[in-house]
C-alpha positions in Angstrom: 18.7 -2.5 6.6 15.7 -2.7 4.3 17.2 -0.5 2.0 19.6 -2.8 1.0 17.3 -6.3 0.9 17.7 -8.0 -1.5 14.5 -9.7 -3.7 15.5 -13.3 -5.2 12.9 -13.0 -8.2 12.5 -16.5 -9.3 12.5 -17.5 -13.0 9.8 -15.4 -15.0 10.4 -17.1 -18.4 6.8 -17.0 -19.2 6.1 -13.6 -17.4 4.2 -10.7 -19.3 6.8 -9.2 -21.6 6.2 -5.8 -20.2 7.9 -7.3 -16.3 10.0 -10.4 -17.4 12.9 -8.4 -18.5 13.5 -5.8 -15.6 12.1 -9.0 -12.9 15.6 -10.4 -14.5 17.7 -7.4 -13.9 16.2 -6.9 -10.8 16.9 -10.7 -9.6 19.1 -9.8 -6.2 19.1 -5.9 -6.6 18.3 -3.9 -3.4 14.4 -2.3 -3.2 15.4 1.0 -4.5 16.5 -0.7 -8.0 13.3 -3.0 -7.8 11.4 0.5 -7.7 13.9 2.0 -10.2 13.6 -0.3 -12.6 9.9 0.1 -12.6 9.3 3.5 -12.1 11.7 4.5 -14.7 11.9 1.9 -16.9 9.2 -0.7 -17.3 5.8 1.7 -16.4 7.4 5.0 -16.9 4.7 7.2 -16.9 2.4 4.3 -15.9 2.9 3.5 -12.8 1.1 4.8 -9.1 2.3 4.4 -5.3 -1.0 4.0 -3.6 -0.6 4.6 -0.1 -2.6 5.0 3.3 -0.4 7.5 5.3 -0.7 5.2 7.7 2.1 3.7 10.5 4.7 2.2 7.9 3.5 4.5 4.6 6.7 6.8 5.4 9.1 3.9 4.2 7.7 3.3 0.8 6.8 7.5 0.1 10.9 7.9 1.1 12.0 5.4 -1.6 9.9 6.0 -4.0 10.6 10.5 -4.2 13.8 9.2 -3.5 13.9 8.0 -6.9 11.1 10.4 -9.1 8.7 13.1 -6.7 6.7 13.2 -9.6 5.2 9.7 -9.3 2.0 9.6 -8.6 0.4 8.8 -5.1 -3.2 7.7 -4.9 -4.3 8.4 -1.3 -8.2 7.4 -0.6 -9.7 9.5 1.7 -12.8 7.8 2.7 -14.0 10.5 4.7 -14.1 8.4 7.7 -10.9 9.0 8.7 -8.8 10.6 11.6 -7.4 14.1 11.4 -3.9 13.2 12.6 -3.7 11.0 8.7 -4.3 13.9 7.1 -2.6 16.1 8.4 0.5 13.3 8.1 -0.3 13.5 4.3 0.2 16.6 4.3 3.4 16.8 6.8 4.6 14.4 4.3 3.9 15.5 1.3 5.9 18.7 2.4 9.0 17.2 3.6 9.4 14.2 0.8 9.0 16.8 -1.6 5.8 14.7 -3.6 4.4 16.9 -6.1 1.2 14.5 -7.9 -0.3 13.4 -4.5 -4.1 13.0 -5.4 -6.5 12.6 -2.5 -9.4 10.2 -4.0 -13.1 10.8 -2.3 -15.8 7.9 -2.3 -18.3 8.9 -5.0 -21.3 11.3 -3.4 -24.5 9.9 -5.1 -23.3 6.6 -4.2 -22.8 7.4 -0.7 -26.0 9.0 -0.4 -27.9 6.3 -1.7 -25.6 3.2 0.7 -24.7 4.7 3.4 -26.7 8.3 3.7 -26.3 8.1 7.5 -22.8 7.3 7.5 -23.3 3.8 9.7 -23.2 1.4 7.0 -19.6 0.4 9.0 -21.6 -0.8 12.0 -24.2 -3.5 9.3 -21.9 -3.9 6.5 -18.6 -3.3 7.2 -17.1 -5.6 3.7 -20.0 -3.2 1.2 -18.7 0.2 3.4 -14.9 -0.7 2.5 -16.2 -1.5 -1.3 -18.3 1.8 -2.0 -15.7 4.0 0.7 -12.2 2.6 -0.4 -12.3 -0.2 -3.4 -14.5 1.3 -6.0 -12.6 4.5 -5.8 -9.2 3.1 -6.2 -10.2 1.1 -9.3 -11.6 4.6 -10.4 -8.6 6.3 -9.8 -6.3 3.7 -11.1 -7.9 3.6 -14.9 -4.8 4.8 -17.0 -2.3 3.0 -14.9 -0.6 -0.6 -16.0 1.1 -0.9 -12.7 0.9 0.2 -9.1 2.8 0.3 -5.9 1.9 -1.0 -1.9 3.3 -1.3 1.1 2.2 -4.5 2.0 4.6 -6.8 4.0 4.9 -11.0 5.3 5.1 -10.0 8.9 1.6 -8.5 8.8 0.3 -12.1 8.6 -3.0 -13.6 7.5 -3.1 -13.8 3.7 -0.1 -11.4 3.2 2.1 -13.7 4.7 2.9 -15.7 1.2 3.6 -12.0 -0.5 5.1 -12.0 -3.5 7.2 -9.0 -4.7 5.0 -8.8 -8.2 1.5 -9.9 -8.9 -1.4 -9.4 -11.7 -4.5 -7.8 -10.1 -7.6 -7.0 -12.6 -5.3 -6.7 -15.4 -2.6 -4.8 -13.8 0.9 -5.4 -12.2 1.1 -5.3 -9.0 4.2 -4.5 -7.1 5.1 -5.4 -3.3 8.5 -4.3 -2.9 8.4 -4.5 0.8 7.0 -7.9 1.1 9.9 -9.5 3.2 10.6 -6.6 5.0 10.6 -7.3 8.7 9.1 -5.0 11.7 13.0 -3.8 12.5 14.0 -3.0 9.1 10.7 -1.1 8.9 12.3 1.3 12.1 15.6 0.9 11.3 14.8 3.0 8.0 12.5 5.4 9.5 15.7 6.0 12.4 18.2 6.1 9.4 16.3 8.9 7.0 15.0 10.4 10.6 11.3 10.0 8.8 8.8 11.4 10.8 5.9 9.1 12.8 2.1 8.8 12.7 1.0 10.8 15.4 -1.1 8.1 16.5 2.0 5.5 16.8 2.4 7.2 20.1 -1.8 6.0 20.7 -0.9 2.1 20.4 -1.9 2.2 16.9 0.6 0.1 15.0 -2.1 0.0 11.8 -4.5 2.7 10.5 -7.2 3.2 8.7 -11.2 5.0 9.3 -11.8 6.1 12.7 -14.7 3.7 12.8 -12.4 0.3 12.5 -9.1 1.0 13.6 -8.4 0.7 17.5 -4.9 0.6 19.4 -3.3 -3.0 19.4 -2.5 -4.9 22.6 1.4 -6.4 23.9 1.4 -9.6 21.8 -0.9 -8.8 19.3 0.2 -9.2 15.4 0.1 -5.1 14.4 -3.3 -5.6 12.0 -5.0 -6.7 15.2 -6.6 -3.8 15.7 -8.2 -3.2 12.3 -12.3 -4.5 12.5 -11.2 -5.9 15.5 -14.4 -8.1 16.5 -15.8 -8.4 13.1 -14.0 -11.6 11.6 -12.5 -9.2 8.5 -9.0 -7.9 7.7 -8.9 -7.1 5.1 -10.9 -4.0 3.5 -11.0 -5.3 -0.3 -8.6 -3.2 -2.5 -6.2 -6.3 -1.8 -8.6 -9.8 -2.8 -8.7 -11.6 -5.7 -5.2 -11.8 -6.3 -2.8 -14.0 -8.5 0.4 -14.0 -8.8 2.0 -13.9 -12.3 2.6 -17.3 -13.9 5.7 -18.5 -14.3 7.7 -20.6 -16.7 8.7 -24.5 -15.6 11.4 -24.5 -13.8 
């Protein structure tokens, strides 16, 4: 069961000092003590879940109030997306118990000067993510050293070579899931009896706005249906990444 994975952190000799030290104690503990380590030890106070609601996003919320309801979750609502998210947000909010979930809007002035008739999706789909999803995030991230996401390997495409921790525009990043597999995913969700997306039921097995998320096909990898047709998959927030350095080995 996921629960119980365990991450082999490699050597982190020459890690920031703020992660080398728990990425040791954590070296073979389960996810829960990877979280636990950072939530309440390494970023206490300073560290954010940011999460999509989406198909998977029940996992991640579970462990984390599992371990402090008080940590914040960054949900970005670009205003683009479907009802049945939010009202999971809020179904989930409710039953996890999550008590600093802050719903982050794109900015207005910036919207109405891009995209003032709301099809900037349809020409630009990478600068509608950026003003819509990534500039907002970095916004509501300021104050943070570290955050949390749900990323996982079996996506595929760039996520495939996950690591658990990485530095991202001067922050930590954590990826606690990344070697999670599609059946530890449900076993957990059968295990805590987690409620589903509504839209799970739809063939959606990965959501975001209405306008670029579609049901995926028998075969398909679950991202399929994300910009299908548009040659993108990814929507920005997770570019430009490297992971921490590490010491010789």
């Amino acid at each position: 069961m996921g629960a119980s994975m365990a991450f082999d952190i490699a050597s982190t000799q020459a890690w920031p000092a703020a992660v080398a030290e728990p990425a040791r104690r954590a070296r073979h503990a389960s996810t829960r003590e990877f979280l636990q380590a950072a939530i309440t030890d390494t970023y206490r106070g300073r560290i954010a879940l940011v999460s999509s609601f989406g198909t998977e996003a029940a996992v991640l919320l579970h462990l984390v109030a599992s371990i402090d309801r008080a940590t914040p979750v960054l949900f970005i609502d670009t205003l683009k997306l479907f009802p049945e998210t939010l009202r999971y947000r809020d179904l989930l909010t409710a039953r996890l118990g999550l008590s600093d979930v802050r719903t982050i809007h794109p900015d207005a002035a910036r919207l109405a000067q891009d995209d003032p008739d709301g099809d900037l999706w349809r020409r630009d789909p990478d600068h509608c993510c950026a003003i819509r999803k990534v500039e907002p995030l970095t916004r509501a991230l300021a104050g943070f050293d570290a955050w949390i996401n749900g990323r996982k390997r079996f996506q595929g495409g760039a996520r495939a070579a996950l690591s658990p921790v990485e530095r991202a525009d001067g922050r930590i990043k954590l990826n606690p899931l990344a070697d999670w597999s599609v059946e530890d995913i449900d076993g957990y969700f059968a295990v805590h009896n987690l409620p589903r997306h509504l839209l799970e039921a739809d063939g959606f097995t990965s959501i975001g706005c209405m306008t670029c998320s579609a049901p995926t096909l028998p075969g398909e990898d679950r991202r399929a249906g994300r910009w299908r047709g548009q040659g993108k998959t990814e929507c920005g927030i997770h570019l430009a990444l490297t992971p921490p350095p590490r010491g010789e080995e």
